[in-house]
C-alpha positions in Angstrom: -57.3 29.4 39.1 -59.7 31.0 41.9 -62.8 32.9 40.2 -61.1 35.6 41.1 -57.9 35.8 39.8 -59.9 34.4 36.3 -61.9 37.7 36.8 -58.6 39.7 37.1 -56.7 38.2 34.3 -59.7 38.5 32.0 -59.5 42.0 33.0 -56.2 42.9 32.2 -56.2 40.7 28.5 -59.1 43.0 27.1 -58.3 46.2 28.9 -54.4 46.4 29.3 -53.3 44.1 26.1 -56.6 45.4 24.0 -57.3 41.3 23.1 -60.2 40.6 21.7 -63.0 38.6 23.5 -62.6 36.1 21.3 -58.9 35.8 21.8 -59.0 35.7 25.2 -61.8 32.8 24.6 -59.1 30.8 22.6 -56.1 31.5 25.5 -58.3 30.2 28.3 -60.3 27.5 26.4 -64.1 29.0 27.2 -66.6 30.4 24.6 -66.7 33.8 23.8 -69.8 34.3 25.2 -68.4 32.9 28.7 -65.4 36.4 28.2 -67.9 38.5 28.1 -69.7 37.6 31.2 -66.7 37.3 33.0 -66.1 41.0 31.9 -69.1 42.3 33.0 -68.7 40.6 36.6 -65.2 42.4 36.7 -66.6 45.4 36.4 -69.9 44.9 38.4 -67.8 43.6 41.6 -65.5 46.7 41.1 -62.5 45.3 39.6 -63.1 47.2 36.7 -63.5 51.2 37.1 -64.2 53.2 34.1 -63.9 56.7 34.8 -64.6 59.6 32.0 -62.3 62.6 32.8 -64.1 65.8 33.1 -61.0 67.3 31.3 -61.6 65.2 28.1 -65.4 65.9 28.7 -64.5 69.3 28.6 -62.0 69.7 25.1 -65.5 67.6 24.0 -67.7 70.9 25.0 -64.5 72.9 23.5 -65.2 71.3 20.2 -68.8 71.9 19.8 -68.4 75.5 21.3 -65.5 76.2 18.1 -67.8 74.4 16.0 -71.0 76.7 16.8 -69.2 80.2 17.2 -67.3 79.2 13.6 -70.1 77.5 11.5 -67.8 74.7 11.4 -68.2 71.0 9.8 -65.9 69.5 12.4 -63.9 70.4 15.2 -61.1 68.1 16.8 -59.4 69.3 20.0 -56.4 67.1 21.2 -56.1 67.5 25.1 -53.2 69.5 25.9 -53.6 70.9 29.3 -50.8 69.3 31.1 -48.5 68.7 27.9 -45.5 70.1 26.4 -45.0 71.5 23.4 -43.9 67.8 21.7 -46.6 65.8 22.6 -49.3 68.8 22.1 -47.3 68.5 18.3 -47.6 64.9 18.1 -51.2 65.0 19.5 -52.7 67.1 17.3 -50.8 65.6 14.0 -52.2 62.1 14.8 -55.4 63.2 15.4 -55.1 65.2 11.9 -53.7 62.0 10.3 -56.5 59.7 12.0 -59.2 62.4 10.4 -57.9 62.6 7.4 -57.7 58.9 6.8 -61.2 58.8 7.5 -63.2 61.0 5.2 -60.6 59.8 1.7 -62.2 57.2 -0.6 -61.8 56.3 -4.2 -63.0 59.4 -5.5 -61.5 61.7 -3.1 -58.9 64.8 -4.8 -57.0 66.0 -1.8 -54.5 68.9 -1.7 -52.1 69.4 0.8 -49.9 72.5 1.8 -46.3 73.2 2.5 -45.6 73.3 6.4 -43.8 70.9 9.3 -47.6 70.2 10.9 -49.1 69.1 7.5 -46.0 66.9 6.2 -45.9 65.2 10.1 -49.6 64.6 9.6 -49.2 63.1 6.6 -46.4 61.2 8.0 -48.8 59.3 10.3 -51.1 58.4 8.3 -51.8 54.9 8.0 -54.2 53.4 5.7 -55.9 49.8 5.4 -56.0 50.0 2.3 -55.0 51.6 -1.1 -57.3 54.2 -3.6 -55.9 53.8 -6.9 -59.0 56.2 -7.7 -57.9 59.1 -5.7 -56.0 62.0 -6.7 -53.4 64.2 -5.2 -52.9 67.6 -6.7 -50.8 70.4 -6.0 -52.7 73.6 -5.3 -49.4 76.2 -5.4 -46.3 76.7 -7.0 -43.0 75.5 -5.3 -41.0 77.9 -2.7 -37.2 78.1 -4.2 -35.6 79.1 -1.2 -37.5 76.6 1.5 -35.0 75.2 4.1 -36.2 72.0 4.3 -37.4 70.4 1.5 -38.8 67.7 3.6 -41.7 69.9 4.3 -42.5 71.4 0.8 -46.0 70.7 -0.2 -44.3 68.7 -3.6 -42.4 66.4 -1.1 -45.7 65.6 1.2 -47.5 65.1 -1.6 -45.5 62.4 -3.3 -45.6 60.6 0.0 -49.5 60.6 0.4 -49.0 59.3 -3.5 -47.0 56.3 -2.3 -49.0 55.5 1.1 -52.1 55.6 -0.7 -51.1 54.2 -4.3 -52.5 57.0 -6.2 -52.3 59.3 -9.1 -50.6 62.4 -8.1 -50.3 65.6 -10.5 -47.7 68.2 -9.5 -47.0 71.3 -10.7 -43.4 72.4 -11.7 -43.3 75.9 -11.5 -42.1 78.3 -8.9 -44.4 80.2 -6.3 -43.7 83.8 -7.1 -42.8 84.6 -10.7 -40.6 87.8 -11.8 -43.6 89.4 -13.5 -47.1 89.1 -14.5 -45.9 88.2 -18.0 -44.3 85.7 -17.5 -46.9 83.7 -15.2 -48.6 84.3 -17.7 -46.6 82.3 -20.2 -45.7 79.8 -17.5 -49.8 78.6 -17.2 -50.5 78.3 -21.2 -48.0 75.6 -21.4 -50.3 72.4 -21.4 -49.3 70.7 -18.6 -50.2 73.6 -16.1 -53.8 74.3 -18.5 -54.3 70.3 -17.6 -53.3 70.9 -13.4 -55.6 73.8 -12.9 -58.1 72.3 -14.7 -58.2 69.7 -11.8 -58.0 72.3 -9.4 -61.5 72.7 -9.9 -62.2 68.9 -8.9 -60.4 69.5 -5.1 -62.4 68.3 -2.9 -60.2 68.0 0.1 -57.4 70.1 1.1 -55.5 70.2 4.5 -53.3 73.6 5.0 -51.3 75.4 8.1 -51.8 79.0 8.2 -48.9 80.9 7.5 -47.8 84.0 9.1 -46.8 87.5 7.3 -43.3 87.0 9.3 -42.7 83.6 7.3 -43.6 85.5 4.2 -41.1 88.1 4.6 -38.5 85.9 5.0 -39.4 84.1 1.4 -41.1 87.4 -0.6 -39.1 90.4 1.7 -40.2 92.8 3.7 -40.9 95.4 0.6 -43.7 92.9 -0.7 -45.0 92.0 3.0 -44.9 96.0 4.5 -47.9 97.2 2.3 -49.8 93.8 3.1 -49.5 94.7 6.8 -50.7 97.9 6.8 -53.8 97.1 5.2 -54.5 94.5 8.0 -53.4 91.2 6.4 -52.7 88.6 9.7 -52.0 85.5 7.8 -52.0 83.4 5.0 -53.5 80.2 2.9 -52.9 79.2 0.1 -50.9 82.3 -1.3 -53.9 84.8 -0.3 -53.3 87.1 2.3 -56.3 88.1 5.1 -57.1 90.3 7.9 -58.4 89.4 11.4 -61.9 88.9 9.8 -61.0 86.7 6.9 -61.2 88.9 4.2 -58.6 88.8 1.7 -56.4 91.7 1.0 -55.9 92.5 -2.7 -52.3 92.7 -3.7 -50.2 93.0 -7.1 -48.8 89.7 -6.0 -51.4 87.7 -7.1 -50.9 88.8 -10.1 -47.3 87.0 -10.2 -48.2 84.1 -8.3 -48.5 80.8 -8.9 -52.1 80.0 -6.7 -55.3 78.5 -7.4 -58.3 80.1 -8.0 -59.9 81.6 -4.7 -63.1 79.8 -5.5 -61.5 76.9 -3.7 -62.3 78.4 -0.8 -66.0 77.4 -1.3 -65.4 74.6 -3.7 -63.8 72.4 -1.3 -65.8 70.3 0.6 -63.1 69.3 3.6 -61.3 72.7 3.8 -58.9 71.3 7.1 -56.8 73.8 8.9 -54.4 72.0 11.4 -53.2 74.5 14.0 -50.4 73.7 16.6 -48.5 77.1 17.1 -49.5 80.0 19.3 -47.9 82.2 17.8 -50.8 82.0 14.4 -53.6 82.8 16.9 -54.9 86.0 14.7 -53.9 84.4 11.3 -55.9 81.0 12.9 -58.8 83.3 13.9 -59.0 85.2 10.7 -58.9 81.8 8.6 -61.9 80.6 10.7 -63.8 83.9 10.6 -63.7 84.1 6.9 -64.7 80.4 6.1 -61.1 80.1 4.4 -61.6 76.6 6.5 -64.4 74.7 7.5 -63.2 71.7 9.4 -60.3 73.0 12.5 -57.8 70.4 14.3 -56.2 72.0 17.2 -55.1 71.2 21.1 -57.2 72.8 24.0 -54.5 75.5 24.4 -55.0 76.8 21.0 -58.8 76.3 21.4 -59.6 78.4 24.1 -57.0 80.7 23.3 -59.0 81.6 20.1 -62.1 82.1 21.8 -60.8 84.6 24.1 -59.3 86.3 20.9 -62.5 85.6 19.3 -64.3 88.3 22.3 -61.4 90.5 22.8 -62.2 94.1 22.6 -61.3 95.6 19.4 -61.1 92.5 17.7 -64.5 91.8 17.7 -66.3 90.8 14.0 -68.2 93.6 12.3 -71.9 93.9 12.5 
């Protein structure tokens, strides 16, 4: 083989097959040592170009602009610029999954909401290993009328449970009770004393934002009408918010089945993952409030919400 078809089939095992140096040592019968010189001669004679994409350079400046205007732990913006819906979808779940995986250990007690973006996260997750120690704990009641089950927070749950081969502690009661009597017979019973006891131990949740049109289809248009008026936008976690994040007090809360809204600064990883355009203002007022601190999103979304973010009559008050 002439040096430089070596050169060029070195090349293509560590760059276009992602072999490892050592690998390719093995396959050709040189020392590992001997790949990696080759490697650097590929690229120094040009046979090797590396180029850095100012479009990813820039979802990289998107991030640490969401990240300063927000007071944000993390940003993560999937490039979407020339993708379709699907693969902006798929994008933005495996970067959620590949996060998530990240910051869960042993001691780690993670929540996770209802939604199609949250159970398809989940979905690709794919851990080395297994945390017996952690914990998965359901934050909310259960919605009796959802479509698809396979998206019910109860459902995801059980599956991080399985992938992760952990404890998981549910909570069998529905999301909106008849009265305020009897949620409040429903949480003295001792296995709901026990969940919301760990409530208080969440450290991680991840959560869509909800919408107050997917609220009227599951509490009605009586419940949501006053909750509009008064400026709600969106929804986490059973509270309702306005543009700026604050929550909007309602009679509801006193017949549903939420946790505490101290979770809100309890939580250490408080991840919204945000795929749809049509949530900009609930997405904006979630991140205005602090109701999230960590945001996974494509750069459609992004800069979307920080032209929201300076549009006249939306702006933040003083």
């Amino acid at each position: 083989m002439k040096d430089i078809d070596l050169l060029v089939e070195v090349a293509r095992m560590y760059y276009d097959q992602d072999l490892t140096q050592q690998e390719i040592a093995d396959k050709i019968y040189v020392s590992r040592s001997r790949v990696s010189r080759l490697i650097k001669k590929a690229k120094a004679l040009g046979i090797v170009e590396i180029i850095i994409k100012p479009s990813f350079e820039n979802h990289h400046n998107l991030e640490k602009i969401l990240r300063d205007r927000f007071s944000l732990k993390d940003v993560l913006v999937a490039y979407s610029e020339n993708s379709g819906i699907q693969e902006e979808f798929d994008s933005v779940c495996s970067m959620g999954a590949s996060y998530l995986s990240s910051i869960l250990n042993e001691h780690s007690v993670l929540s996770v909401s209802h939604g199609k973006t949250v159970a398809t996260t989940v979905q690709n997750l794919k851990p080395h290993r297994t945390l017996p120690g952690m914990k998965v704990v359901q934050l909310a009641g259960s919605l009796e009328n959802t479509s698809n089950p396979t998206v019910d927070e109860m459902y995801t749950m059980q599956q991080v449970a399985v992938l992760y081969g952990c404890e998981m502690k549910r909570l069998f009661l529905p999301y909106l009770m008849d009265d305020e009597e009897s949620r409040q017979l429903l949480l003295k019973r001792n296995a709901a004393i026990e969940i919301f006891r760990v409530h208080q131990e969440v450290d991680t949740f991840i959560s869509g934002v909800d919408t107050l049109l997917y609220w009227t289809d599951h509490i009605g248009e009586k419940n949501v009408a006053p909750l509009m008026k008064n400026g709600a936008v969106g929804c986490i976690w059973g509270y309702f918010f306005d543009i700026n994040g604050a929550i909007i007090e309602t009679p509801l809360y006193d017949r549903m089945i939420i946790p505490k809204r101290s979770i809100f600064q309890t939580a250490e990883n408080r991840i919204c993952i945000a795929n749809d355009r049509f949530k900009m203002k609930a997405i904006l007022g979630a991140l205005r409030g602090g109701l999230c601190n960590v945001l996974i999103t494509n750069s459609k979304i992004a800069r979307h919400l920080l032209t929201l973010d300076s549009e006249p009559g939306l702006e933040r008050p003083t």
